[in-house]
Each structure stands twice: as structure tokens, then as C-alpha cells.
N, C-alpha and C positions, 0 to 999 in steps of 0.2 A: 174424192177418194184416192186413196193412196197405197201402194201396195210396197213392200219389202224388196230390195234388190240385192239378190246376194251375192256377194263375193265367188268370182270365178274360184280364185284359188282356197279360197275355205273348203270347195269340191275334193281339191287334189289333195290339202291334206288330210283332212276325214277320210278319203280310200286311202292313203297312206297309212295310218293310222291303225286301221282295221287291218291293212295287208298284214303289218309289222305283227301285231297281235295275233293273226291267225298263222305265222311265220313260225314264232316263238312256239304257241301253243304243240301247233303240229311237232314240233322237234321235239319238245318237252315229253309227247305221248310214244314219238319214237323211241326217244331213250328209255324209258320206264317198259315199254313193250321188249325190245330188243334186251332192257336188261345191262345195258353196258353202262349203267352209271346208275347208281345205288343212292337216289336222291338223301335218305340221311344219312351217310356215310361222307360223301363227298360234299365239300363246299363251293366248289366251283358251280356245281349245278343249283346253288341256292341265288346266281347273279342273274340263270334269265326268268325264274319266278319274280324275281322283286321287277326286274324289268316288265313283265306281262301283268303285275298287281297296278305299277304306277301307268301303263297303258290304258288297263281296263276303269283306273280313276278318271284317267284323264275323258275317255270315252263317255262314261257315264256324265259328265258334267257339260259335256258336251250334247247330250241324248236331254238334256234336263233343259239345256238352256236352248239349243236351235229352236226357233219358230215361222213360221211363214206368216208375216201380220200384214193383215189390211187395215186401215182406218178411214172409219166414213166419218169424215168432218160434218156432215151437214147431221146425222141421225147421232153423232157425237156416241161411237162405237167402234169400238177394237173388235176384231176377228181373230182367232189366230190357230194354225193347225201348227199341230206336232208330233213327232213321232208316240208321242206317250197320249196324245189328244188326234188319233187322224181323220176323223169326223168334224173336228175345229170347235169352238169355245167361243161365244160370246160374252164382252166384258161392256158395259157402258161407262162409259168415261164421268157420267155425274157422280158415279159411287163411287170413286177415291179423288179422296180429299186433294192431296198436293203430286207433286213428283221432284226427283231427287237425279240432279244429272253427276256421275262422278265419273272415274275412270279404274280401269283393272290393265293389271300387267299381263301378260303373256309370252310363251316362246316366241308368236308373231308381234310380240312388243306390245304398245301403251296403246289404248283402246278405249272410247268411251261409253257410258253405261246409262240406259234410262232406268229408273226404277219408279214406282206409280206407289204411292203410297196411300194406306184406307185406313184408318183408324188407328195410326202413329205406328203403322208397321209396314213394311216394304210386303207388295201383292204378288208386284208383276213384275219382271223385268225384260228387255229390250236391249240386246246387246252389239256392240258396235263390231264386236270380234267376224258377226258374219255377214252386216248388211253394209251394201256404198253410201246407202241415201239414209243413212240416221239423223244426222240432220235436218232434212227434210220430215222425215215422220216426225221429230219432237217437236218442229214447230206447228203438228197438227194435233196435237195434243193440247189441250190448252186448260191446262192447271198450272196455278201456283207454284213454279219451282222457290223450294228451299236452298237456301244459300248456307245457312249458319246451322251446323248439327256437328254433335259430339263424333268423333268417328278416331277408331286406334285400330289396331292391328289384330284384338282380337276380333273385333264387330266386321271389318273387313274382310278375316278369315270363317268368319260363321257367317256373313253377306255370300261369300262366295261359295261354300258349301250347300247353307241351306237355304239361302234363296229371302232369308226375313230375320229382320232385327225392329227392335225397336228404334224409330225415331225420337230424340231429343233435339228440340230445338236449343240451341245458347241463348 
């Protein structure tokens, strides 16, 4: 069995993150209370909405993708808690087919990705961005990684968003 090890500093940015967001927010409620900046009127105060819109994106994809996974190799079984599952979710590993290892970019840079595929659509994914031992967990997985699949910029950016694309093999 094998359990997720996360990253210290995933910690520090996620409170970062929120700090920044509940920073902006408050200020935002200031101005509008107090009255001294007339949000459609003024343009200046339209830079820290877009700044607290692309926070609260970034937050949410991160609320989507953090999980805490265990893997029982021997009962051939993924675990996994999250904030949107905090009860935790069992998957068995015989019910998707293949899996698909890529990579995704980020502010903390290039990052690798498991993705568990069931029926030529990406399920589950497994992200490099918050755990040390990814490599370890994927070689307790033990499905067929696909090598060869269609992949462009939109399928990456609707990977990244919604979590499922179809697979094409070439």
C-alpha cells in the first residue's frame, strides 16, 4: 500500500493563495462600503476584480484537482479523499482500461500528470503539481500506459479544465 506524499511547499502556496484572495476581497468590500470608488465609474478598480476572478480560477482547479490517494496494490484499489469527497471514494483499478502519463505547466513550472482512462475517456486524475512520490504511485498502478494519442492545445485546455477528453489512439 502506498499513500500520497505532499509537497511541503504546495502548503505555503495554497495559504498564499487564499491569503491574497481574502486581501483583495476585503478591500474590494471596503471601497464599495466606504464609498470612495464608484466601481463602474472608475477603471482602476475594475484591475483588482479581474485579479480576485483569476485567483478564485486558479483556487477552484486546485479544489478539483488536490487529493489525498492511497493505493492498495495487492486488493488492486485507489482511495482517495478530497475536499469536494471528505468521506473519500473508492475506485478499483480493474475498471479503467489504460492510463495516460503527460505533463502540465504551471506558475511552479512543468509537472507531471497520471490520468486513468475508462472507456476512451480520461476518469481520474493524479497530479504531480502536489505530490513528491508520483512516481512511485504510478508504478503501482498497473495499467497499460498509452504512448501514442492525438493531443493539441484545445484537448489540453479542456484536459485541464474539465478533467475528460476523449482518447484517440494514432
Amino acid at each position: 500500500m502506498i499513500k500520497s506524499k505532499i509537497h511541503r511547499n504546495w502548503y505555503l502556496w495554497f495559504f498564499f493563495l487564499v491569503f491574497c484572495e481574502f486581501g483583495i476581497l476585503f478591500s474590494l468590500i471596503k471601497a464599495i462600503i466606504k464609498k470612495t470608488n464608484n466601481i463602474h465609474e472608475n477603471n482602476e478598480s475594475f484591475i483588482p476584480i479581474i485579479i480576485l476572478v483569476i485567483i478564485i480560477l486558479a483556487l477552484l482547479l486546485v479544489i478539483k484537482d488536490f487529493k489525498y490517494v492511497i493505493i492498495d496494490k495487492q486488493r488492486n484499489l485507489l482511495k482517495y479523499y478530497s475536499i469536494l469527497r471528505p468521506f473519500g471514494s473508492t475506485l478499483k483499478l480493474d475498471d479503467f482500461d489504460n492510463k495516460i502519463k503527460t505533463s502540465e505547466t504551471s506558475v511552479r513550472g512543468e509537472y507531471e500528470v497520471v490520468y486513468l482512462v475508462r472507456k476512451g475517456y480520461t476518469a481520474f486524475k493524479i497530479s504531480g503539481l502536489f505530490y513528491d512520490n508520483l512516481k512511485e504511485m504510478d508504478s503501482y498502478i498497473k495499467l497499460k500506459r498509452i504512448y501514442n494519442y492525438k493531443f493539441n492545445l484545445k484537448l489540453y485546455l479542456q484536459l485541464l479544465f474539465t478533467g475528460k477528453i476523449k482518447i484517440e489512439e494514432e
